[in-house]
N, C-alpha and C positions, 0 to 999 in steps of 0.2 A: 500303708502296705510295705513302705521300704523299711519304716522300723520294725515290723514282725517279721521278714526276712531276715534281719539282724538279727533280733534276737534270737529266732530260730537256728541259724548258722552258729553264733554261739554256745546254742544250748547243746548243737550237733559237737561243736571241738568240745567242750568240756566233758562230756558222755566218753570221747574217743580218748584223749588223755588219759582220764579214770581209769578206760577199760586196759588202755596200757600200760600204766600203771601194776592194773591188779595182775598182768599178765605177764610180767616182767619177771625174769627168775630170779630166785633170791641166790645172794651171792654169802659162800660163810668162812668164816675165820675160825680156825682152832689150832688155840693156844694151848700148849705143854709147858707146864709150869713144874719145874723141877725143887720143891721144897728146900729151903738152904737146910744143911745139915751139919753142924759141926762136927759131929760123931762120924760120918760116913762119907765125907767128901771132902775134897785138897783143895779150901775154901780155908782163908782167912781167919780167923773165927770170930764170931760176932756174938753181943752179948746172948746169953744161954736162952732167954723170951724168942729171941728170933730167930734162934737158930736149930729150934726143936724141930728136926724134920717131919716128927709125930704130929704135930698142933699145926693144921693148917691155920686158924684164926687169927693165933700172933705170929704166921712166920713172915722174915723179910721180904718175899715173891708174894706174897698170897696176902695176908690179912692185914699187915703193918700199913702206914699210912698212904706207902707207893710202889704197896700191893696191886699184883693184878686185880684183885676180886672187890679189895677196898677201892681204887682209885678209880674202877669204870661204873662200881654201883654209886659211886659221890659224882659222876660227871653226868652233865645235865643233856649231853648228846645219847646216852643210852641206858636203856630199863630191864633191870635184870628181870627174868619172867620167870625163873627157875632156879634152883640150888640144893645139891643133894649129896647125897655120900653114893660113891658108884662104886666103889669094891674094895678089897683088901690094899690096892698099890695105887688106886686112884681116891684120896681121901675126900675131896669133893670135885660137884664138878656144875661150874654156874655158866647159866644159857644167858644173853643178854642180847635185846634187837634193838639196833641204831630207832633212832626216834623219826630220824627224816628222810629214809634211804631203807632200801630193800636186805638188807643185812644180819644176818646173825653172827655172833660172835660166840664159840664154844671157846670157856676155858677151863681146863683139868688140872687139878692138885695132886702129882705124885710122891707119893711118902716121899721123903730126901734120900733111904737108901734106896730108894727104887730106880734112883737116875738114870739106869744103865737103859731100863725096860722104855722111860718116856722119852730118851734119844732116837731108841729102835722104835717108836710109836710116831712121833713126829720125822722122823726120816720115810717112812713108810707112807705118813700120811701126804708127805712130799713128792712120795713117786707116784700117788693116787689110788694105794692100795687099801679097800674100802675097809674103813672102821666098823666095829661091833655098831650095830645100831644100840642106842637106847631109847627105849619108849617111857614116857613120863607121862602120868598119869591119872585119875582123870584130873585135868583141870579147867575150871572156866565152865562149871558144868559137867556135861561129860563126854565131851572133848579130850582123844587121848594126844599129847604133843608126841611128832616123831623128829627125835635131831638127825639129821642127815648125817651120811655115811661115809661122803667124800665132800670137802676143802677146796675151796676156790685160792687161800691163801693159810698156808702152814706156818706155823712160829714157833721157836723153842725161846722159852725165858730159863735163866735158872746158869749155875758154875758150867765150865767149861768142861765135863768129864771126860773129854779123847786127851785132856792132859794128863788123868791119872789111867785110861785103859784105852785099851785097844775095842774099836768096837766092826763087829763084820752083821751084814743088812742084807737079807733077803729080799730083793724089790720084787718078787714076781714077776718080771717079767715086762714091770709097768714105766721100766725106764724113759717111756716118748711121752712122756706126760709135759703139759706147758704150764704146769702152777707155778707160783712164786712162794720165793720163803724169806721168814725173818728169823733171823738167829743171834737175840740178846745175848751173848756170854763173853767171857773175854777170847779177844785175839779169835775169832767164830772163823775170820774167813780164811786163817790158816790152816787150821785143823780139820774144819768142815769140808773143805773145798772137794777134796778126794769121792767122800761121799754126797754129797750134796749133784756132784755131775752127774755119777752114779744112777744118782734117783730121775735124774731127769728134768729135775726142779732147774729158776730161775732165781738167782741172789738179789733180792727186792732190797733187803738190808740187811749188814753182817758190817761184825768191828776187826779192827787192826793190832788194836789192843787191852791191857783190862780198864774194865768198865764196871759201871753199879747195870747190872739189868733190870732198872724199876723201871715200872709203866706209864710214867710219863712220856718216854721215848717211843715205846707201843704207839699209845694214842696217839699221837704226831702223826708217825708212820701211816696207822691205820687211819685214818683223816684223812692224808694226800692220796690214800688207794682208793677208797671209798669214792673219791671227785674224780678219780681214773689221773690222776696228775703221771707227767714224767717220774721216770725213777731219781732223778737229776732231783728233780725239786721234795719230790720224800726227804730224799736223804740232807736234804737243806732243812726241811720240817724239825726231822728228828733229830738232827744239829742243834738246833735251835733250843729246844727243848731241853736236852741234855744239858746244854749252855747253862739256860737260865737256873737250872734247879740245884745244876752241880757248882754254879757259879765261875765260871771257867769264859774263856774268849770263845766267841763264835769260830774262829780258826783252829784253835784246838781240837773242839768241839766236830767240828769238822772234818779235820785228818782220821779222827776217829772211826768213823762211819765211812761206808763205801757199798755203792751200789752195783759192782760188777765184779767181773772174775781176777 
């Protein structure tokens, strides 16, 4: 009798787990990926393959090796479930759910001259001002997927453009918002800061100075958010990360990155 009590009490936690689990709300990332551009942004210039702002497939942000889109569909923590061309200024745009955790990850491909529009997209999405839905469709049968409309965590990747323009953001209104944001680009937490209080958002991660914005420094980031880590140890993550890739001191590496205002 005592061991069918057991196992029955077992088979009750396991049943509860699950159900909490499946009831858990999902939590989602979306990433503004600003296409490097040689032709249209005050960017370095980088050989002509990767710097077509036109060719999401070969550019530096998107398709090259530590690309967004390359480097999370090659990583064994997440499965892209989608990938598609979303409009004239958004050249693609790929869905991807963590494999072990309630997550979705949206990332968008804005042509390179479009920078201006995916600053005021990702600031927007910062202040919690809800995105165009898109419905994707049928898939898995005929099941239509809906990506959601508002961001638990906003990120811009891609060149710094408040160094070549001025940009002014209508938040609606939605300035008491508590998300957080990551902002890849050079020197982000000077230029940003203005707007970024603006929106309402929370600086999860933003640089000091220039930087490569490839996505190895993402996933770090987005890893320690996912585990709910302090913002202290993110920014040690993504330290890290940038370290080894860029090949540079953990200290360096460090000064770089900053998690506060």
């Amino acid at each position: 009798m005592a061991r069918r009590i057991t196992f029955l009490l077992a088979a009750c936690l396991f049943c509860v787990s699950v159900s909490a689990l499946a009831q858990s709300k999902q939590r989602v990332i979306h990433v503004f990926v600003a296409l490097a551009d040689n032709a249209h942004q005050g960017i370095v210039p980088v050989a002509a393959i990767l710097g077509n702002g036109d060719d999401p497939d070969r550019n530096l942000y998107w398709g090259a090796a530590f690309g967004v889109r390359t480097f999370f569909k090659k990583s064994a923590d997440w499965k892209e479930v989608y990938s598609l061309h979303s409009s004239d200024y958004i050249l693609e745009r790929s869905i991807f759910q963590n494999r072990t955790s309630n997550v979705m990850l949206i990332a968008d491909a804005y042509r390179g001259s479009e920078i201006k529009r995916a600053l005021t997209d990702f600031l927007r999405a910062a202040a919690g001002v809800p995105q165009k839905e898109l419905l994707i469709g049928p898939i898995m049968g005929d099941r239509v997927f809906h990506t959601p409309t508002d961001a638990d965590l906003a990120v811009y990747v891609g060149h710094d453009g408040l160094m070549d323009f001025p940009l002014t953001v209508d938040f609606a209104g939605r300035s008491g918002t508590s998300r957080s944001a990551i902002i890849l680009a050079c020197a982000s937490k000077s230029y940003f800061r203005d707007l970024l209080r603006a929106s309402g958002a929370t600086p999860l991660l933003w640089t000091t100075n220039l930087m490569a914005p490839e996505a190895y420094t993402l996933k770090a980031a987005v890893d320690g958010w996912i585990l709910q880590e302090p913002k202290d140890q993110i920014r040690k993550r993504a330290a890290s990360a940038y370290a080894h890739y860029q090949k540079i001191s953990d200290t360096a590496a460090l000064r770089l990155f900053s998690s506060d205002w």
